[in-house]
PAZALO-393970 format. One line per 2 residues: their letters; for each residue x, y, z of N, C-alpha, C. Coordinates in nm, 3 decimals, m for minus. Layout:
% PAZALO-393970
a) X/Y/Z/X/Y/Z/X/Y/Z  ...
//
This chain:
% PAZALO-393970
xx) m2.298/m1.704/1.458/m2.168/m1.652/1.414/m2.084/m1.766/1.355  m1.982/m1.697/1.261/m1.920/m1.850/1.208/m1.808/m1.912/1.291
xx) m1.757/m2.023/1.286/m1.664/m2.083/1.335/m1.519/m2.045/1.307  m1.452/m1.984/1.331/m1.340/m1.960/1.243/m1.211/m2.011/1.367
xx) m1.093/m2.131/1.279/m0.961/m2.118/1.319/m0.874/m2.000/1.329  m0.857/m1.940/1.475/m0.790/m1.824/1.405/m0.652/m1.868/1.457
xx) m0.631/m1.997/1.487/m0.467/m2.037/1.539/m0.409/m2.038/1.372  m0.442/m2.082/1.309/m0.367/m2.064/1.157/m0.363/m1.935/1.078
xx) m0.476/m1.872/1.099/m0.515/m1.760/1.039/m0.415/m1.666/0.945  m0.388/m1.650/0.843/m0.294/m1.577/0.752/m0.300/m1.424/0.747
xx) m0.265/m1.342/0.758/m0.220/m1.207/0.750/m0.233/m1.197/0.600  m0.245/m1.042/0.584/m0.196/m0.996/0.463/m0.099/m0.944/0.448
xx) 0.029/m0.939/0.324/0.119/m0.778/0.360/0.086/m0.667/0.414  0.010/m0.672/0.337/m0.018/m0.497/0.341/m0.084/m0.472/0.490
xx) m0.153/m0.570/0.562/m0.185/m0.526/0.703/m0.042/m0.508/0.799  0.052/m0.594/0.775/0.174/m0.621/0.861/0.229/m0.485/0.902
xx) 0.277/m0.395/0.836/0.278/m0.254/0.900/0.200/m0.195/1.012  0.064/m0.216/0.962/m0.025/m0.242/1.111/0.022/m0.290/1.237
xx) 0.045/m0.421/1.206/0.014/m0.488/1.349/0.181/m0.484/1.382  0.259/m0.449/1.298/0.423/m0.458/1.387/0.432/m0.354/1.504
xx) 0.331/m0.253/1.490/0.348/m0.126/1.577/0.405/m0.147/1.722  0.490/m0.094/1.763/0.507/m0.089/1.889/0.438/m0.062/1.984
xx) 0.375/m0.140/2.053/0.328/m0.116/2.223/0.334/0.017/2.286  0.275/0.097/2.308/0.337/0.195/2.460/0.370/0.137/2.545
xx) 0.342/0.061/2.608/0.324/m0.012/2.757/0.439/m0.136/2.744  0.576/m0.158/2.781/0.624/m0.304/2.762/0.614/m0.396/2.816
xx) 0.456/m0.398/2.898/0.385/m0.507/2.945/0.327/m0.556/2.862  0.245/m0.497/2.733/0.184/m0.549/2.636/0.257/m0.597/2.505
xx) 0.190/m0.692/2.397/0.268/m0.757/2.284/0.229/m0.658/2.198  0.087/m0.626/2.167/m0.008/m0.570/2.086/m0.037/m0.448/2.074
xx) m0.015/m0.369/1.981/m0.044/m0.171/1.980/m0.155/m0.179/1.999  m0.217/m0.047/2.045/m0.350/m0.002/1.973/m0.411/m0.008/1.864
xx) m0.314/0.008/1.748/m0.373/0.037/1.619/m0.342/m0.090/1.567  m0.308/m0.181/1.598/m0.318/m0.334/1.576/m0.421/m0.397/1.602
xx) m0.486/m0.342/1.755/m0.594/m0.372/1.847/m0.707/m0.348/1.728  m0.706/m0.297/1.709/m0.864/m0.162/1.587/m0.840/m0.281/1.465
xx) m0.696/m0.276/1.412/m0.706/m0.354/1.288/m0.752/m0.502/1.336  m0.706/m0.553/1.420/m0.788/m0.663/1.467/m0.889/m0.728/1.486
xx) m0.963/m0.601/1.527/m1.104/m0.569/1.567/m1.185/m0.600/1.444  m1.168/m0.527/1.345/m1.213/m0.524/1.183/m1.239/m0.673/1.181
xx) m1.093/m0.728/1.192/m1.065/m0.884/1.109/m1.167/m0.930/1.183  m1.177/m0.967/1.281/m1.241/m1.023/1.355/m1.407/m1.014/1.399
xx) m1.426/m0.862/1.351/m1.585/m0.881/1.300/m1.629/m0.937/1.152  m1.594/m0.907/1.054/m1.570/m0.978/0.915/m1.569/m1.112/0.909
xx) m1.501/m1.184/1.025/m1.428/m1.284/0.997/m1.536/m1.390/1.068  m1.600/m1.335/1.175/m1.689/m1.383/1.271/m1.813/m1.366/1.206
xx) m1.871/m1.302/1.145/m2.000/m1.239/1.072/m2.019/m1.229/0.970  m1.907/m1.212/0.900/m1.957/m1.211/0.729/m1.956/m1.004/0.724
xx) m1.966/m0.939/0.766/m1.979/m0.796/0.781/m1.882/m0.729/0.760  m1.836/m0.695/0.656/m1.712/m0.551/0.648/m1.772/m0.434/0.662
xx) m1.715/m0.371/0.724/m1.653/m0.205/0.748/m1.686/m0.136/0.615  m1.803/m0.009/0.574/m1.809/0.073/0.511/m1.633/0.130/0.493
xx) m1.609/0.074/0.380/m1.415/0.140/0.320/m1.453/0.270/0.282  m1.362/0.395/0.342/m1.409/0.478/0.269/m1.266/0.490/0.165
xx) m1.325/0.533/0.037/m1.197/0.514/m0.076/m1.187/0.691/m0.086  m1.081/0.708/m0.053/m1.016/0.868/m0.094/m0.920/0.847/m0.208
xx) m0.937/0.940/m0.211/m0.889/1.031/m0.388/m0.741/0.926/m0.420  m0.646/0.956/m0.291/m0.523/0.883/m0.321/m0.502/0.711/m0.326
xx) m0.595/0.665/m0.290/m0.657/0.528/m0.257/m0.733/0.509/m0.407  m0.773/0.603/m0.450/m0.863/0.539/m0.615/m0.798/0.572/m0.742
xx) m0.689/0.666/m0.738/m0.576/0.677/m0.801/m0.493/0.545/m0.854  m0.439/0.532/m0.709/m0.378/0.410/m0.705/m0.425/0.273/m0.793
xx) m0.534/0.223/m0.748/m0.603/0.133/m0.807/m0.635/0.156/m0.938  m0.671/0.270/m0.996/m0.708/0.306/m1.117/m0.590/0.322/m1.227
xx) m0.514/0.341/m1.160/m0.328/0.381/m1.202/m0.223/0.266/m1.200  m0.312/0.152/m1.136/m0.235/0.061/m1.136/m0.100/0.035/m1.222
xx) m0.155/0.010/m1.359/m0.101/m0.033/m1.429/m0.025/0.068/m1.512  m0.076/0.163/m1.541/0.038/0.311/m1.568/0.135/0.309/m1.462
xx) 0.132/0.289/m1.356/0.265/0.361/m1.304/0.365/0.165/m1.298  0.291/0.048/m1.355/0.438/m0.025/m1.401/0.505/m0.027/m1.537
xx) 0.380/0.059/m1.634/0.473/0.097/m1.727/0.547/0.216/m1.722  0.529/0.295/m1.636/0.634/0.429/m1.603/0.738/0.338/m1.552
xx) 0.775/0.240/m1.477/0.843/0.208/m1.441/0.922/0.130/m1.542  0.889/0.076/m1.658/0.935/0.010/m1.791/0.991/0.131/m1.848
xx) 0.978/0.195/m1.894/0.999/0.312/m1.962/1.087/0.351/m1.893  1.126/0.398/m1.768/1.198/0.502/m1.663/1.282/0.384/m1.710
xx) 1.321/0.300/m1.659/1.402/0.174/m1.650/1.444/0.104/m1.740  1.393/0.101/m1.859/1.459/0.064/m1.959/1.459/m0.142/m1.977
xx) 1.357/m0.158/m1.826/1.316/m0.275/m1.820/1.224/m0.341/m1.870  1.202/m0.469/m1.855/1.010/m0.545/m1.891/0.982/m0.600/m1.770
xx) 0.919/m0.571/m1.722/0.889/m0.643/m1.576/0.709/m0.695/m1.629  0.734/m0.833/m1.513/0.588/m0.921/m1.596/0.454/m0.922/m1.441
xx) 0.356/m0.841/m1.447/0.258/m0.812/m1.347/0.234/m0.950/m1.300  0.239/m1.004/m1.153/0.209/m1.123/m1.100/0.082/m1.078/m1.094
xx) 0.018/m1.221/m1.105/m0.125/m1.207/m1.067/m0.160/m1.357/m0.929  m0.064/m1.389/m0.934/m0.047/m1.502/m0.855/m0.083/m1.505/m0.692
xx) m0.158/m1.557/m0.632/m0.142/m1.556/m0.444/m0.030/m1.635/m0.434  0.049/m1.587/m0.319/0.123/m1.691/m0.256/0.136/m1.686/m0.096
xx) 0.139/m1.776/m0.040/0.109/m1.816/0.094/0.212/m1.875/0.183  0.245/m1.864/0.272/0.302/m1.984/0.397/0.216/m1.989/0.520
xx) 0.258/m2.038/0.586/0.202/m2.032/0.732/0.108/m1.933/0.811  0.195/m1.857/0.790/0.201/m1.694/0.825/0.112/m1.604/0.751
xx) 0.126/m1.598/0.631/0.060/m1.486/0.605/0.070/m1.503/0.444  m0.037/m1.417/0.393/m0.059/m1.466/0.186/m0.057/m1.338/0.150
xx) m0.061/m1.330/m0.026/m0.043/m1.200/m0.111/m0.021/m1.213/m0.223  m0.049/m1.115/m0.278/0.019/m1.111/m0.405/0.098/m0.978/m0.423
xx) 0.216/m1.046/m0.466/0.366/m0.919/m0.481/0.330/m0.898/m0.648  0.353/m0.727/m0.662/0.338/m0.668/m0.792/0.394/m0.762/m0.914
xx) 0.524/m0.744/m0.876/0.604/m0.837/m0.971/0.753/m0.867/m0.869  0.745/m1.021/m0.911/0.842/m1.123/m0.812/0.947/m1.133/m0.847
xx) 0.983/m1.111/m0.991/1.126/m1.150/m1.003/1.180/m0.958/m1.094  1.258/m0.958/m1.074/1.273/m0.919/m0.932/1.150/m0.864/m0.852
xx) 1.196/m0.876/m0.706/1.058/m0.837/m0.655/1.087/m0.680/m0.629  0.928/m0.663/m0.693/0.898/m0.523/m0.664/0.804/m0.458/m0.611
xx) 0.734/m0.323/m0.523/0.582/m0.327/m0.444/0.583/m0.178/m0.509  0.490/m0.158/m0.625/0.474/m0.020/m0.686/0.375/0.066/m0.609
xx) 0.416/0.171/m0.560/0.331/0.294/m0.530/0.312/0.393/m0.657  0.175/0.428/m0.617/0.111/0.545/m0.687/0.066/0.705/m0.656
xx) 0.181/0.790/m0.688/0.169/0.888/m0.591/0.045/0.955/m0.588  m0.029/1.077/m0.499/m0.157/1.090/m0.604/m0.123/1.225/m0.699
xx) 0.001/1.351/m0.602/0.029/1.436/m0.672/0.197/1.450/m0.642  0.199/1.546/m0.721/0.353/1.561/m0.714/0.408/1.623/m0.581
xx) 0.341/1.731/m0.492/0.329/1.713/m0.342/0.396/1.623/m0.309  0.278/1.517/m0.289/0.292/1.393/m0.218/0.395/1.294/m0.262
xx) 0.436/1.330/m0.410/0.576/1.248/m0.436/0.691/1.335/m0.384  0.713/1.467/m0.377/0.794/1.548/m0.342/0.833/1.508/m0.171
xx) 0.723/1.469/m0.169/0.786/1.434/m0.005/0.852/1.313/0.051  0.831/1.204/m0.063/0.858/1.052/m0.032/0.984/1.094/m0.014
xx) 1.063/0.991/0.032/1.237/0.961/0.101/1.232/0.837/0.140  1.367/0.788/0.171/1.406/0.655/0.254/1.294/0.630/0.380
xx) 1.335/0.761/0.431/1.299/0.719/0.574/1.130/0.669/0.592  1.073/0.780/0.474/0.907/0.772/0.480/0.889/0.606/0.412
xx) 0.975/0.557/0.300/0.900/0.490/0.227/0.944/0.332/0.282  1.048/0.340/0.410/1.084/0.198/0.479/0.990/0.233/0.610
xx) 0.962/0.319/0.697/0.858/0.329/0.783/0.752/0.265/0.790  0.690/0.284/0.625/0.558/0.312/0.599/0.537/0.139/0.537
xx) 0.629/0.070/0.450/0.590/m0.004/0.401/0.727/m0.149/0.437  0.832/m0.121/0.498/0.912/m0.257/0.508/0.840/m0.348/0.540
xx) 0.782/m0.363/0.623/0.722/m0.518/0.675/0.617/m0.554/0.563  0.517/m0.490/0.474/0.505/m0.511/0.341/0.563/m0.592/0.270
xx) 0.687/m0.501/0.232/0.830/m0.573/0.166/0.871/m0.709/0.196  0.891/m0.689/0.352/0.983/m0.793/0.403/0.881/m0.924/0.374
xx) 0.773/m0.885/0.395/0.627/m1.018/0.385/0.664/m1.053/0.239  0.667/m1.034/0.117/0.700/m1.029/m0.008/0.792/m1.134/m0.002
xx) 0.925/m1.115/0.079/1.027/m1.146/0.022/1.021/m1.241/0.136  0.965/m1.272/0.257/0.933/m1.364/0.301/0.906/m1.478/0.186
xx) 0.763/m1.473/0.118/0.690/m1.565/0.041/0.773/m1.575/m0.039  0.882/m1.513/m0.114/0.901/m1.515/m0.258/1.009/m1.596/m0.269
xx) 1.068/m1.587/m0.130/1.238/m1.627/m0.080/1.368/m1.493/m0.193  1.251/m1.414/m0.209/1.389/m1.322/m0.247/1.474/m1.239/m0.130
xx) 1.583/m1.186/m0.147/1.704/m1.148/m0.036/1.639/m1.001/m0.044  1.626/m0.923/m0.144/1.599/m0.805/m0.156/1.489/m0.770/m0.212
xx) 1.413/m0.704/m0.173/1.294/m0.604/m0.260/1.286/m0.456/m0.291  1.257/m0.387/m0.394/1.247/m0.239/m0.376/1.090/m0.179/m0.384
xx) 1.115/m0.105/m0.330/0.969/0.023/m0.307/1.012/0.118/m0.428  0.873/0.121/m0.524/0.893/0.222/m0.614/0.777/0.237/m0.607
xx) 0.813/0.406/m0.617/0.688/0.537/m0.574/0.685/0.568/m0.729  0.582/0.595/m0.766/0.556/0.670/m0.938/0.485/0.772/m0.901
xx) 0.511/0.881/m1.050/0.431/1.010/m1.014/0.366/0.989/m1.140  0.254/0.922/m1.168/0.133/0.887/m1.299/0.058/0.973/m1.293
xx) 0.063/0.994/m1.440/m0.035/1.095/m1.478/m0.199/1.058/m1.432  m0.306/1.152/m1.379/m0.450/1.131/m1.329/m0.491/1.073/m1.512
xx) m0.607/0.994/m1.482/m0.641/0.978/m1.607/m0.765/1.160/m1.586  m0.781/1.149/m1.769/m0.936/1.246/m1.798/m1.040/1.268/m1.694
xx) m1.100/1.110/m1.665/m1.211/1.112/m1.614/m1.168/1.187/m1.435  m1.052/1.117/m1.398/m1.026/1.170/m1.271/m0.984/1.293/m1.264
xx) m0.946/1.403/m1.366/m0.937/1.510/m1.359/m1.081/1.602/m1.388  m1.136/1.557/m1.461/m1.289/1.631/m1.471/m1.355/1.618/m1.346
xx) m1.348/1.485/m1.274/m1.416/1.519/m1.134/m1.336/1.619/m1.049  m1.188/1.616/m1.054/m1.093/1.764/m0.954/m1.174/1.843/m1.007
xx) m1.171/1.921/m1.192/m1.243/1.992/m1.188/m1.380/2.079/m1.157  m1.450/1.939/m1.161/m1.620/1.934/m1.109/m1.607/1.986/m0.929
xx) m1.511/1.954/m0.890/m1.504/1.936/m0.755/m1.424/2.070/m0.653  m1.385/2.142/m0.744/m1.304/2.245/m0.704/m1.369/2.416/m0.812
xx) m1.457/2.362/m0.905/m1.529/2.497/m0.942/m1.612/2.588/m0.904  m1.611/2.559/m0.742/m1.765/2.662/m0.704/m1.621/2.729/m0.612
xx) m1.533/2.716/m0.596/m1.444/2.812/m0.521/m1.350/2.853/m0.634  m1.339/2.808/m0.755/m1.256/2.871/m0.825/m1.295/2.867/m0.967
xx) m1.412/2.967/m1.019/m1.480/2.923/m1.111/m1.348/2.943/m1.195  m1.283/3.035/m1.209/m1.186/3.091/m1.332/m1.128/2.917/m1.403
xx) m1.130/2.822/m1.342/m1.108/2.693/m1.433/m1.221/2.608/m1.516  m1.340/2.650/m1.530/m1.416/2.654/m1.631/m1.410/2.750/m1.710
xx) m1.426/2.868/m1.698/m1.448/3.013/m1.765/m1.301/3.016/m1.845  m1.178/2.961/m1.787/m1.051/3.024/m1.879/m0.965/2.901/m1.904
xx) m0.923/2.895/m2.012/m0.821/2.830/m2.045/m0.714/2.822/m2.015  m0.689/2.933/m2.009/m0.514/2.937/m1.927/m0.555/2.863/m1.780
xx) m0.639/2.939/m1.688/m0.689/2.874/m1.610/m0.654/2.726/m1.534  m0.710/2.644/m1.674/m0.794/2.530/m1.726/m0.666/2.437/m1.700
xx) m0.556/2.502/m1.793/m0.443/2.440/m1.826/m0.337/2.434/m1.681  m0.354/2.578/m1.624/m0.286/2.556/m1.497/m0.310/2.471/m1.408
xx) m0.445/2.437/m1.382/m0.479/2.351/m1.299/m0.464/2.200/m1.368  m0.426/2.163/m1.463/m0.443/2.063/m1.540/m0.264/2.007/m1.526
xx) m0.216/2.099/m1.459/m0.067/2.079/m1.447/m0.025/2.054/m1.348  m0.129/2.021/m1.234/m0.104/1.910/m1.122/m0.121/1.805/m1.140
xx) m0.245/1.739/m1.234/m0.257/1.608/m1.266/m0.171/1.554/m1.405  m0.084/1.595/m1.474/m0.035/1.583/m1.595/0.128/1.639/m1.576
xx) 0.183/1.496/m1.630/0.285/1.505/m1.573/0.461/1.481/m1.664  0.406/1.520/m1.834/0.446/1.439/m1.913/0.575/1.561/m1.940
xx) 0.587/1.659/m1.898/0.712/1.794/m1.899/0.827/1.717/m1.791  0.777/1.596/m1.704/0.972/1.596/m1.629/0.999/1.469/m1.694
xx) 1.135/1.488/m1.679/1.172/1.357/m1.741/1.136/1.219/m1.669  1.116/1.156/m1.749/1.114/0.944/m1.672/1.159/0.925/m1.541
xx) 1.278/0.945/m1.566/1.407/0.926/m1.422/1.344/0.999/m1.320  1.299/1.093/m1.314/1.259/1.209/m1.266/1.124/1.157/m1.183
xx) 1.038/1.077/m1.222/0.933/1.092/m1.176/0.922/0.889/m1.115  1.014/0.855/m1.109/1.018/0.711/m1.023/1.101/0.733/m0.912
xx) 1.087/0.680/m0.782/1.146/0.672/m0.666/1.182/0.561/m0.609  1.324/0.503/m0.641/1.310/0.355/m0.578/1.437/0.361/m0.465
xx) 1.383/0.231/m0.379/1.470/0.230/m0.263/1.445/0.060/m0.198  1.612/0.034/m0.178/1.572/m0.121/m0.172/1.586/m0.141/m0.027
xx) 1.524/m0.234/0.003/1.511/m0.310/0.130/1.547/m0.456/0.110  1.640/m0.497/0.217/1.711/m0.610/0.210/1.630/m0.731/0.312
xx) 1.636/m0.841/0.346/1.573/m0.956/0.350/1.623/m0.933/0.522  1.579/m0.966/0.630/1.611/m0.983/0.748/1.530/m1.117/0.805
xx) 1.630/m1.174/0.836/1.559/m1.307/0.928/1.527/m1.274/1.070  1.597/m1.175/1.111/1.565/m1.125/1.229/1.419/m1.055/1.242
xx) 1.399/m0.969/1.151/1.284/m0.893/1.111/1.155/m1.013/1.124  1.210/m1.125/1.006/1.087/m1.217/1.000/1.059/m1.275/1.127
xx) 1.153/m1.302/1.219/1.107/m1.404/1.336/1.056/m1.314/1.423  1.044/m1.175/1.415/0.965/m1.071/1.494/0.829/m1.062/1.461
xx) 0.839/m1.162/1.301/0.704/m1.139/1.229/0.618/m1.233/1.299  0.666/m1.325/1.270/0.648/m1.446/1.349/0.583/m1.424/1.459
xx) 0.634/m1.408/1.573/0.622/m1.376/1.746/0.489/m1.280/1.717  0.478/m1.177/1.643/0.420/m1.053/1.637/0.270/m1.163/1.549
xx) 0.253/m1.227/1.489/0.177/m1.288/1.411/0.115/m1.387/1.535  0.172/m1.471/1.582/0.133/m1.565/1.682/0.041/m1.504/1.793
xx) 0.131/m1.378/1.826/0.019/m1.271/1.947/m0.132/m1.229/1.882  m0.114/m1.211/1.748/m0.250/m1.147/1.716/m0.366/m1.216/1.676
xx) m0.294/m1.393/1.648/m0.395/m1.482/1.612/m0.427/m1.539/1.791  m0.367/m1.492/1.885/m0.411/m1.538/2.026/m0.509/m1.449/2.058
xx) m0.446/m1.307/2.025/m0.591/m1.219/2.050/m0.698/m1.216/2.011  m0.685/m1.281/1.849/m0.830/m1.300/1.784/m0.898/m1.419/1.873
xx) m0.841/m1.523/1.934/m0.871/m1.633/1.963/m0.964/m1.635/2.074  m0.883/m1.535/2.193/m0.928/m1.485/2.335/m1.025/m1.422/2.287
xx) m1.040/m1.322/2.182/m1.185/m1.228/2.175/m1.278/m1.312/2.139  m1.237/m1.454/2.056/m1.347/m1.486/2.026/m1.452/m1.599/2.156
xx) m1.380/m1.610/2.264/m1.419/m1.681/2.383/m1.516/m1.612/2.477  m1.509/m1.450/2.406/m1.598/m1.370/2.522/m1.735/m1.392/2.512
//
């Protein structure tokens, strides 16, 4: 097995939502679902072995949509924002933020559903410590969460179609059909404004030194597991 420091060990953003979870028990530092994400790191990290990812629909969107939903966001906005491609690192934990100045962390909705439902409450829940990691590295005060509702490309709508015709043939056979169903993934009838969701989150030092404490516990746990 390999040798690994895990007293230094860096986090990602995007795991930090993970591991901030609260405890049941306030005897313990560490959630459950921190425990599991841990678990992962720590076989990977020890072995060389990742975890079969399984990629769902809203997960390959995203990635595939990348870059459409920061020009929806140019367009909606009336801005130029410039795609970082950059890592950046401290102590703690590394990443790369969408775009840094200003800083921004773009979501990709997969349907209008699922944008219909975003809000404050869902989209600081789900992703502040994300954020806050961002603006940790970046030393910016503020960051915003913007949700886009991007159009599916072709290819990802021919597979919905491929994928939903043995229960509803009438979207091969009809056009009207064709077109109705073609009006969940296509999204070019609401206006710009209409289809971005932003909401800012402000910089907490308090937040970070929780990050901190919360970061230190999980590189001890990796440490202890790795003694067994």
């Amino acid at each position: 097995m390999n040798q690994i420091d895990f007293s230094t060990y860096k986090f990602r953003p995007s795991q930090m939502d993970a591991l901030m979870k609260s405890p049941r028990s306030k005897t313990e530092t560490i959630s459950a679902t921190a425990k599991e994400y841990l678990n992962k790191i720590w076989v990977t990290e020890m072995t060389g072995r990742t975890e079969d990812r399984i990629v769902t629909r809203p997960m390959e969107k995203g990635i595939i949509c990348e870059s459409d939903s920061l020009d929806l966001v140019q367009k909606a906005t009336g801005q130029v924002y410039f795609k970082n491609q950059q890592k950046i690192s401290n102590e703690f934990i590394e990443g790369t933020p969408d775009v840094v100045s200003p800083l921004l962390d773009i979501k990709t909705s997969y349907s209008i559903f699922s944008y219909a439902k975003v809000d404050y409450d869902y989209a600081v829940s789900t992703y502040k410590y994300q954020l806050l990691s961002y603006m940790w590295l970046t030393g910016q005060k503020t960051g915003d969460l913007i949700f886009c509702l991007t159009n599916s490309t072709e290819e990802m709508i021919a597979e919905e179609m491929e994928r939903n015709r043995f229960k509803n043939p009438e979207i091969m056979e009809s056009d009207e059909a064709t077109e109705e169903f073609r009006k969940n993934f296509i999204f070019n009838d609401i206006p710009l404004d209409q289809r971005i969701k932003r909401f800012t989150v402000e910089y907490s030092e308090e937040e970070i030194e929780l990050m901190k404490e919360k970061i230190s516990a999980c590189r001890t746990w990796l440490i202890n597991k790795s003694r067994l």
